[in-house]
N, C-alpha and C positions, 0 to 999 in steps of 0.2 A: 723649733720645728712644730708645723701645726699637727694635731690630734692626727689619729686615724691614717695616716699616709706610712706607719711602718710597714704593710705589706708592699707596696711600691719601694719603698727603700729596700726591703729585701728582695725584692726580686734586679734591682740594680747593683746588689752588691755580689749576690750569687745565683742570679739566671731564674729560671722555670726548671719546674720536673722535668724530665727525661720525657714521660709521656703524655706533656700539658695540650702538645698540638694534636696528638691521635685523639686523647679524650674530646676535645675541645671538635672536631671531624664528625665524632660519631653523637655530640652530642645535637650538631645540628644538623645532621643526619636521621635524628629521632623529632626533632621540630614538629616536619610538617605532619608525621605519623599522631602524635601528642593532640597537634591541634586539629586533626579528625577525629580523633576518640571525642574531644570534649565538646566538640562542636555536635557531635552523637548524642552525646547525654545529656546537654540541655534542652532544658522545654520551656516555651511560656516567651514571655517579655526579654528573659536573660538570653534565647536561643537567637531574638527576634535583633536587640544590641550586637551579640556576639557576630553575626549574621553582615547586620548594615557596617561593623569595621572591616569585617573582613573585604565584603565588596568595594573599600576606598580603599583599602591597601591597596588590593589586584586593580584599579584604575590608575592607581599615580604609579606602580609598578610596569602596567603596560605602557602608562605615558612617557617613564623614562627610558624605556628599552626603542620605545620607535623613536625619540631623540637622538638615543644614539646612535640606531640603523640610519637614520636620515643624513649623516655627515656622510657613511659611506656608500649611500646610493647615486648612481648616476643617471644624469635627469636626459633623455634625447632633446634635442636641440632638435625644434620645427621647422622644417625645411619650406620654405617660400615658396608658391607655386607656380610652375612654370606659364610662359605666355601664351596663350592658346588650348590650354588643357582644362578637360570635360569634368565636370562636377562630380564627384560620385553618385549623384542621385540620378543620373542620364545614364550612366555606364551601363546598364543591366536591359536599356531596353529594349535590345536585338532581341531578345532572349523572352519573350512576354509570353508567348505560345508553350513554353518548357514550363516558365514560372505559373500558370495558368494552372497546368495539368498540375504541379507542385501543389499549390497553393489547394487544390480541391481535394487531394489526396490528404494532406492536413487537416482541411475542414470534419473529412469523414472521419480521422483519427480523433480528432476532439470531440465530435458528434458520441462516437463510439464508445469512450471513456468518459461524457457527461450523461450517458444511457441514454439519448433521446434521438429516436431516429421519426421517419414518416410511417406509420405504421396501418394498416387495416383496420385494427381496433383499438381505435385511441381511449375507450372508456370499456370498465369491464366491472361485474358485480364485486366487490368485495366480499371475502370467504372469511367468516367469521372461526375464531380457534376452535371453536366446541365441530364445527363442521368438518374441520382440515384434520383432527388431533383425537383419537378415542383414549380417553384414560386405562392404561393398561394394570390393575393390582398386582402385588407382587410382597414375598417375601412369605415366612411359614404359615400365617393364619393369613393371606391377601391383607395386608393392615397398610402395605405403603404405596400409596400411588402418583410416584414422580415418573414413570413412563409412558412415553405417550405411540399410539401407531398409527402411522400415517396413511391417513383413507384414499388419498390422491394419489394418481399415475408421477412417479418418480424415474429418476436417471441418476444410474447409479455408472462410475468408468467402470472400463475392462478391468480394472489390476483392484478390484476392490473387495475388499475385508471387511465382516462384519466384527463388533466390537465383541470381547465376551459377556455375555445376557448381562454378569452381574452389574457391568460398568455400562451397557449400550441404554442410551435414554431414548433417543427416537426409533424406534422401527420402522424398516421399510419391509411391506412386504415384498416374498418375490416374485408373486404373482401379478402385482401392481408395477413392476420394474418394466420400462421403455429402454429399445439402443435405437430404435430406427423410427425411421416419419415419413410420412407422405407427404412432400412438399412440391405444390403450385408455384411454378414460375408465371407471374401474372404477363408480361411480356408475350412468353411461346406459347402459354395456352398449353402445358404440357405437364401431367404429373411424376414424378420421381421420390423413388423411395429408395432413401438416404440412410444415411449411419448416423446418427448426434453426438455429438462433440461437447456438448457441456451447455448447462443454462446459464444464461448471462445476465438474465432479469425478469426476477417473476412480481408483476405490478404489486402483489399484498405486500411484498415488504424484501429485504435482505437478505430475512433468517432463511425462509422460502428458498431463494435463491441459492445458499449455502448448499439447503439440504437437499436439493435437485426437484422439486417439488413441480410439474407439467400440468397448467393447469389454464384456462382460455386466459388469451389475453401474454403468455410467457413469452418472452423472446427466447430460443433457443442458438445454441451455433451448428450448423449441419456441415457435414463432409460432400462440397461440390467441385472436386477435382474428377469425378466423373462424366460431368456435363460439359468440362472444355472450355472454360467461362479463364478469361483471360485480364490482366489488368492493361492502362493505358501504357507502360513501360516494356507492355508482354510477355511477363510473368503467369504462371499460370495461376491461380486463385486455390488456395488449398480448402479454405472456411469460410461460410455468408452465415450470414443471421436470416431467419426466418421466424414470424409471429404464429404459436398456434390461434386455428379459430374454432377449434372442438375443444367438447367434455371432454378428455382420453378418458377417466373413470368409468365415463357410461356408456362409449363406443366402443375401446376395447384398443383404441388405434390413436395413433398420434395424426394427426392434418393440420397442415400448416402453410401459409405466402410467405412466399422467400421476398423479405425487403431490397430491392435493386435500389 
């Protein structure tokens, strides 16, 4: 008999422990737990090895499970097509005048969500931080100054909360705080003062944006469900965007064309 095989021979002559299969359950049960811890605590070149086997394991892992899904999928069989029947690229084109209206209502939705509409003021001054931004001191002797208050006419929602002092970093005053605009429909030649509904894109930047910040040149969204302005499907229109073209800081006032 060769070396090393008496555990094999014992286990053919009187079995396994009682609890070899439950151990043997929970031991690959703690596996994949094991190989997240370690794969946690290396760093370097070893993390970087550890890393590229793991990712061919899970490739020839996923390779064999779609092998085997593939014996029992069923493939449809491609039906021939009948003699006289229209292409699908013809099928749709009763319908061109639906798809037209479709097709531009999209357009505006991408327009919308890549921010670039037709606008009045396609170029406008850039507002430098030290103009937009007054360094506010703070703390027992003035010694720390991460806050800053914001000089520009802002829009703040209804349901809105100031932070407590110790944690709020931008100030808005709220004497500088906008909810409503005077907006020109260039179309009717008629002005309307509106509710705003939230800024959607102020040219300086994003953060602007975030922080409500009305300043020439902004796109706003305004509440035109009171002008009766309808879509091509006949819906009523609840929100339009409008560009201001004043200071608010130095008028006092929001004015703004509503982009149709």
């Amino acid at each position: 008999m060769p070396q090393n095989e008496h555990i094999e021979l014992f286990q053919k002559r009187y079995g396994r422990r009682l609890d070899y299969y439950e151990k043997k359950r929970k031991k690959e049960a703690r596996e994949p737990h094991k190989r997240s811890a370690v794969a946690k605590k290396l760093i370097g070149l070893k993390a970087k090895l550890y890393a590229k086997k793991r990712h061919s394991e899970k490739i020839t892992m996923k390779k064999t499970i779609q092998q085997h899904s593939e014996r029992t999928n069923k493939h449809k069989v491609e039906e021939e097509a009948a003699p006289g029947a229209i292409p699908a690229y013809l099928l749709d084109r009763e319908q061109t005048s639906r798809a037209k209206v479709l097709s531009n209502t999209i357009k505006q939705k991408r327009k919308e969500k890549a921010g670039k509409w037709e606008v009045p003021l396609p170029k406008v001054r850039p507002i430098a931080e030290d103009e937009m931004f007054r360094v506010m001191r703070s703390g027992k002797r003035q010694k720390k100054s991460w806050k800053r208050m914001i000089t520009k006419a802002t829009f703040v929602g209804p349901g809105f909360t100031r932070k407590p002092p110790k944690y709020e970093r931008f100030i808005r005053p709220s004497g500088l705080r906008f909810t409503k605009a005077h907006v020109t429909h260039p179309e009717l030649k008629c002005t309307f003062q509106l509710d705003i509904l939230g800024v959607k894109k102020n040219p300086n930047g994003p953060m602007y944006s975030s922080l409500g910040v009305l300043t020439k040149g902004t796109v706003i969204e305004v509440n035109v469900s009171e002008l009766g302005l309808v879509t091509p499907g006949g819906k009523v229109v609840w929100g339009k965007y409008a560009q201001i073209t004043n200071n608010p800081e130095n008028d006092g006032c929001v004015n703004g064309v509503l982009l149709v």
